[in-house]
N, C-alpha and C positions, 0 to 999 in steps of 0.2 A: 504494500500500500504506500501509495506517495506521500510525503510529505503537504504540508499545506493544504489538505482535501478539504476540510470546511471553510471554504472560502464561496458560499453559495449567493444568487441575488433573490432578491425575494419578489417574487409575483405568481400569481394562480391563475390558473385558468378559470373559464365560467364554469366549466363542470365540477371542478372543484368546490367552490364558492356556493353553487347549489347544494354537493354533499354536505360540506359542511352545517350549512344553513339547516339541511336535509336530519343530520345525526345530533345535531341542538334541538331544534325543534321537539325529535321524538326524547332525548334527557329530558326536558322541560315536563314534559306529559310524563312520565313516568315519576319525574321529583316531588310534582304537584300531589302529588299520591298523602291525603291525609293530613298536609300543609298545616291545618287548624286545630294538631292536636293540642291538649294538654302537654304541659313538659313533665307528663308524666309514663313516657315509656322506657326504654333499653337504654341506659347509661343518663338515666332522667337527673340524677344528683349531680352528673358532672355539667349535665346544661342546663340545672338551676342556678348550679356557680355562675356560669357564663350569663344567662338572662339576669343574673340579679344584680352584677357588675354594669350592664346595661340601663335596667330599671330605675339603678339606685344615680347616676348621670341624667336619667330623664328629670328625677327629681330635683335631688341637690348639684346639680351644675356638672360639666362635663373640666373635672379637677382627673385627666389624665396622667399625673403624678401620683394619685394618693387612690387607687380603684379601690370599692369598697363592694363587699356582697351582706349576704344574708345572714353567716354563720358568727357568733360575736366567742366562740370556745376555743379550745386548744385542742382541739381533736387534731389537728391536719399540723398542724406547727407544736405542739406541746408545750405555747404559752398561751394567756389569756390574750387574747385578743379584742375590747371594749370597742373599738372602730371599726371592724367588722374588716379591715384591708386585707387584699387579698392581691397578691405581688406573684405571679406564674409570670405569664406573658403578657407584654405592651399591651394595653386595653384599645388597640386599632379596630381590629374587628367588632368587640362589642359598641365601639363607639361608633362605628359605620350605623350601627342599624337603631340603636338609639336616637342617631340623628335624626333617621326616616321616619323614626316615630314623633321626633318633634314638627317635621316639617306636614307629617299628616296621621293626625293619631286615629284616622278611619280606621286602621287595620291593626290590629293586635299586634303588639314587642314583640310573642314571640313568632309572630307570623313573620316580620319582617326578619328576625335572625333567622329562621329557615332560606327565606329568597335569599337574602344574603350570602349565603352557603350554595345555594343552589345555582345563583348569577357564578360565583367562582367558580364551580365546577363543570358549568357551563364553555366557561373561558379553557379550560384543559380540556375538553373535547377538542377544540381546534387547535387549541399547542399541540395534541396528539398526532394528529391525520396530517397537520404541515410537517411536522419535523419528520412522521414515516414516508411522508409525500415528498420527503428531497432524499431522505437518508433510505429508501429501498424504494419500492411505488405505491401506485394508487390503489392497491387491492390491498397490499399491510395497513395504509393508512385508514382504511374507512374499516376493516374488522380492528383495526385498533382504538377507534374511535369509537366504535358500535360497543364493542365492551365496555369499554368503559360508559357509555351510554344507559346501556340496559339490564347487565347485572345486577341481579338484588341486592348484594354487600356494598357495592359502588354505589347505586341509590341511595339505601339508608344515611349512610357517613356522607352523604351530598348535600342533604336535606337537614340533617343535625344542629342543633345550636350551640356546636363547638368552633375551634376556630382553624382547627385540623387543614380545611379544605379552602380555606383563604389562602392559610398559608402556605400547602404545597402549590397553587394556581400560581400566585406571586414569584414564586421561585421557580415555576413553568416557564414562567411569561419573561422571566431574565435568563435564562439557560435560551430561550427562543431567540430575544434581540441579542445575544452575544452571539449565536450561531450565524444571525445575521452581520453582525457587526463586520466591516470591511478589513479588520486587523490596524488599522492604520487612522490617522488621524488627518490623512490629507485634503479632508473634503467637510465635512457641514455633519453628512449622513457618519459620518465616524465618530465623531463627538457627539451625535444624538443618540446613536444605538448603545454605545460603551456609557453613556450617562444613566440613559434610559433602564437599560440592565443591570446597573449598578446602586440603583434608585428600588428600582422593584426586589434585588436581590437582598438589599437592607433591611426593607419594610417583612419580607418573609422573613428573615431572621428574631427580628423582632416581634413578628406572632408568634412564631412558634420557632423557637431557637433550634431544634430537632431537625430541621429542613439544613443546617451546617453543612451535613452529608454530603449535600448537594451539590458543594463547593467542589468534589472531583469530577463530576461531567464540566463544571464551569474553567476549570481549571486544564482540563483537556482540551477544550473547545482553545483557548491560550496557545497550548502545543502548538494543537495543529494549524494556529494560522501564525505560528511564529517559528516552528522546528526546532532548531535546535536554539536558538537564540534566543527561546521564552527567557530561561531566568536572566539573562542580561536586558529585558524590555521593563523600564521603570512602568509601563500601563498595567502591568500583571500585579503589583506592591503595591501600587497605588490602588487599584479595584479590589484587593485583599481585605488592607485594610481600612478603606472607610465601607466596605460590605460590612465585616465587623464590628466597624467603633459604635456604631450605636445601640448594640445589643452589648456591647461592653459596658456601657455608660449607663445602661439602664439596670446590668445585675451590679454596678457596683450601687446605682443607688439606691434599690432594693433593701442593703445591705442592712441600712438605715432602721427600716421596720422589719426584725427576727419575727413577730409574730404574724406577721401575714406572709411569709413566707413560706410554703407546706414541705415538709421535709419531702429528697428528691434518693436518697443515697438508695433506697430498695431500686429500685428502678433497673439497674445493673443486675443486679442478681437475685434478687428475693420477691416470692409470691409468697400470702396470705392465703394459709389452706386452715380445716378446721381442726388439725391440731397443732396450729401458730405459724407465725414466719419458717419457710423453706430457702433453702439454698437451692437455685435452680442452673448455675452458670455450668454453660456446657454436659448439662447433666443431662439421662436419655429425653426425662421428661421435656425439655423445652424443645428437643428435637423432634419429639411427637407432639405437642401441641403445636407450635409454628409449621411445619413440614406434613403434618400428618392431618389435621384436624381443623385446624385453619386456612393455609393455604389452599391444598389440595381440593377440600370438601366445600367447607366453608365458603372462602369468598369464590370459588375458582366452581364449584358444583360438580367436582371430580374429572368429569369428560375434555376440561379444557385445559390440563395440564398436558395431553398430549402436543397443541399447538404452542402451547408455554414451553415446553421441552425444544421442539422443534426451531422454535424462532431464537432460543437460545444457543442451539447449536449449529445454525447458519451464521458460513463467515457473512462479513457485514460486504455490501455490495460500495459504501464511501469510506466509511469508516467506523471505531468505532465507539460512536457516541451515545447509544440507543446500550449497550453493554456498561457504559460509565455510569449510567443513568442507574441500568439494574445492581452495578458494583456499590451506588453510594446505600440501596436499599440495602441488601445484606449487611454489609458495614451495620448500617443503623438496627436490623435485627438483631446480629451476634453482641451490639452495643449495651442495647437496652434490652436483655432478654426476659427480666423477670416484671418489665414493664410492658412487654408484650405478649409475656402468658397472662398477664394479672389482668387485662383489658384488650378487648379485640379491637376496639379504636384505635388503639396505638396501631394496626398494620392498614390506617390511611393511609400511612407515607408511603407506603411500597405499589399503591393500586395503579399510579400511572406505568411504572417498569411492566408491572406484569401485566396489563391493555397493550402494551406495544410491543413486548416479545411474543404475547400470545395472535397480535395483527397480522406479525413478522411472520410467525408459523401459519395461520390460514394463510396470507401470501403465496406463501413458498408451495404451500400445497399445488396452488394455481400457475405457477411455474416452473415447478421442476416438474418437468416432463414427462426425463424419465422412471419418475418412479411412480407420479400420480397425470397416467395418461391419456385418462379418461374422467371428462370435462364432465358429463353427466353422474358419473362417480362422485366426484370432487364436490359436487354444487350438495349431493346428496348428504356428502358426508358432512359437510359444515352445516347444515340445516341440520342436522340429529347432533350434532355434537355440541349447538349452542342451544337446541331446543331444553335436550336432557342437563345440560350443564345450568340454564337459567329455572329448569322445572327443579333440580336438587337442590339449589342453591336456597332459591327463593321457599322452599318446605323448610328448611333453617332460618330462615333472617323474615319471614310474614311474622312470627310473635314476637318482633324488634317494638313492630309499631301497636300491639296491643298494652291497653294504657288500667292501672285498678283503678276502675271505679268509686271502689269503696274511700280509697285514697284521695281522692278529691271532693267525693262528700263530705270526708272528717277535713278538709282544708276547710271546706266553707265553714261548716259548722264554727270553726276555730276563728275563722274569721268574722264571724258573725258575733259572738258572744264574748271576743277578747276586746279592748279599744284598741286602734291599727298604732299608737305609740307604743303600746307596751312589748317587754320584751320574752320572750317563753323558754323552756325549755321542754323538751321532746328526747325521747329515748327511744332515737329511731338509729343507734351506732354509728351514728355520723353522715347518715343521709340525707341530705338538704332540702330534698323534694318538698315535703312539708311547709318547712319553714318556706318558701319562695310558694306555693300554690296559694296556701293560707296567706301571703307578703306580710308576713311579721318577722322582726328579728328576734334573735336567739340563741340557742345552743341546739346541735341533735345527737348530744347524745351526755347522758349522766354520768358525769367522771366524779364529782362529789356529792355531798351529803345536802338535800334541797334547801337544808337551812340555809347552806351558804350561798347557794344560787341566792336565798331569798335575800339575803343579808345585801347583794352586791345587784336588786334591783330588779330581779328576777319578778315577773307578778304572777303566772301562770304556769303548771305543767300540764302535759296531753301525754296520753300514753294509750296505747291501743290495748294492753295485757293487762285482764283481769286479776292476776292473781297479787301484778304490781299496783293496783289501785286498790285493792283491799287493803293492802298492808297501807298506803297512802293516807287511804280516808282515815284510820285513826288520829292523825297530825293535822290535816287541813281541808279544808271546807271545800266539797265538790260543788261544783256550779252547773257540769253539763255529763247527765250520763246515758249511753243506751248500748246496745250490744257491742258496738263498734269503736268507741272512744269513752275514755274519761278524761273529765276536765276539771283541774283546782287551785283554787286561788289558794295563793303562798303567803 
């Protein structure tokens, strides 16, 4: 392979331009799917965090220095927490949709943090189908598109009120303008595309610092339009580091507030099973849950690891940039392994790789010749193999979007018979759901003795377990009881 190979110009055809328009459109219809839930279904606690970082901007001022949710405990950091801040990731994305909501609050917060999600992922459909539409052809690009499209595990985590899928788009949409980028700085378009790039690849680190990874397709794309002379090219040091200075700037000031900070160290190697923290680092388990259970079944619906294989193991027809892409995912698997058996959201970040190796492989099916030589074959085999792969998938990830019920009954209730100042606690082991459906703040989950809640301002507990409100009611005055919850004032 030559040197300097991604040195591409950018323009599409109209056929393309329709596909595209063609493979958005049908994501769009598919994302819409349930738009108006409650945020109470499949990883609801982690996008009450999110919606309530939003909410709480609609309210008290959009103070993107100091984001604040719903939970006022030390469950997640191991200090008390009185100002509820919550210090993850730059508050970019909850502040996008917070906006929306100021500028038209017809439509529910968290309707808008879904489109939100759903406009970004929208946007990596078409990073997908151009970048396979210069780097192999038009057949990879549109089944690499299509997957990512229409897969059930790709929908869900599209539609989500986390900020996962901003921020892989962002770091899409910079790996895209640097592939474009001219190398050079002789012209207008060189300084647009290398700003541009360097602009969006910022803003993705700063949602979600985890897109880093990323920095080896960005960093390759350098190579190859520089050879052997990257590391003597000052544009490579300079796009490094102001990519990173503002995701630097923001954990050192972080630093500031420990208790809104949620401890990160398990992440690396430790899951939560029911007899306590496990060491999971390179152990069979995480091999069978990532490789076995998730990948495979899960987001993939077993039948399309075949063209996932396939596209992996065709050399690359320019070069190899679509393989740096799938290199920075692994990295970031083997990285955060016990953060990715602990949560099936954390394998966002790998869904574009595997859409576009698995493109790559239906492609190839349709050109290599001599092994798949028959056209009528071929057509049949990619229709049973995305058919069965989206019908497995989707029998795994349909009870994502089923929401309890019951659980948002006892919000209202909660929110009806509490005053909306006051602050509660719940003994829900630290899931927030509650607290944000009910929009009261709080605690969720009982680390000490109620007096002391009460002592420090506490006015209400809620608890769903009968046999914990027995013993309750001897100490304090029930105010709301029926099968489902008890409520009491402290």
């Amino acid at each position: 392979m030559k040197e300097n190979s991604i040195k591409p110009h950018f323009g599409l055809k109209k056929i393309d331009i329709l596909l595209i328009f063609f493979l958005i459109l049908i994501g769009l219809v598919f994302r819409l799917y349930k738009i108006g839930n409650p945020v109470a279904d499949w990883h609801s606690w982690r996008q009450a965090d999110t919606a309530a970082v939003a909410r709480n901007f609609v309210r008290g001022g959009f103070d993107l220095l100091h984001p604040k949710y719903d939970d006022l405990g030390r469950n997640q950091t191991g200090l008390d927490n009185p100002q509820g801040y919550r210090f993850v990731e730059f508050p970019f994305y909850n502040s996008l949709f917070a906006t929306l909501y100021k500028i038209y609050s017809g439509v529910s917060l968290e309707i808008y943090g879904r489109l939100t999600s759903i406009i970004f992922s929208l946007l990596i459909i078409a990073v997908i189908y151009i970048l396979l539409l210069y780097e192999d052809h038009q057949l990879s690009a549109f089944f690499g598109a299509l997957v990512f499209a229409i897969m059930p595990f790709f929908i869900y985590y599209s539609r989500v009120i986390l900020p996962e899928m901003t921020a892989l788009s962002l770091m899409f949409v910079s790996i895209l303008l640097l592939y474009f980028w001219p190398g050079n700085f002789h012209k207008k378009k060189g300084w647009l595309f290398f700003s541009l790039s360097l602009i969006f690849g910022a803003l993705a680190l700063l949602v979600k610092p985890t897109t880093i990874f990323f920095l080896i397709p960005l960093i390759y794309i350098f190579i190859q339009k520089n050879g052997i002379y990257t590391l003597k090219k000052v544009s490579l040091y300079i796009f490094l580091i102001l990519v990173l200075l503002p995701t630097g700037l923001w954990r050192l000031w972080i630093q500031n507030f420990p208790q809104g900070v949620p401890a990160s160290n398990w992440l690396i190697s430790v899951v939560n099973t029911y007899e306590g923290p496990k060491n999971i680092f390179f152990r069979p388990a995480f091999f069978r849950w990532i490789f076995y259970e998730r990948i495979p079944n899960l987001i993939l619906g077993s039948y399309l690891i075949f063209p996932l294989l396939l596209g992996f193991l065709k050399k690359p027809k320019k070069s190899w940039l679509i393989h740096s892409i799938a290199l920075s995912s692994l990295v970031y698997l083997f990285t955060f392994q016990g953060g990715n058996v602990q949560h099936d959201y954390y394998q966002t970040l790998i869904l574009p790789s595997l859409a576009m190796l698995i493109g790559i492989g239906f492609g190839n099916i349709f050109h290599e010749k001599r092994l798949f030589s028959n056209q009528i074959f071929n057509i049949s085999t990619v229709i049973v193999i995305l058919g069965f792969s989206f019908a497995f998938s989707y029998y795994k990830v349909k009870d994502y979007y089923s929401t309890d019920p019951n659980l948002i009954k006892i919000a209202k209730i909660v929110n009806t018979v509490t005053a909306s100042n006051v602050k509660i606690v719940t003994d829900r082991d630290g899931d927030t759901t509650l607290l944000y459906l009910a929009d009261r703040k709080g605690v969720a989950a009982v680390y000490e003795d109620l007096s002391i809640f009460k002592n420090n301002g506490f006015k209400y507990f809620v608890t769903l377990h009968k046999e914990i409100a027995d013993e309750v009611k001897k100490q304090y005055k029930t105010i709301f009881e029926n099968d489902q919850v008890f409520i009491f004032k402290l």
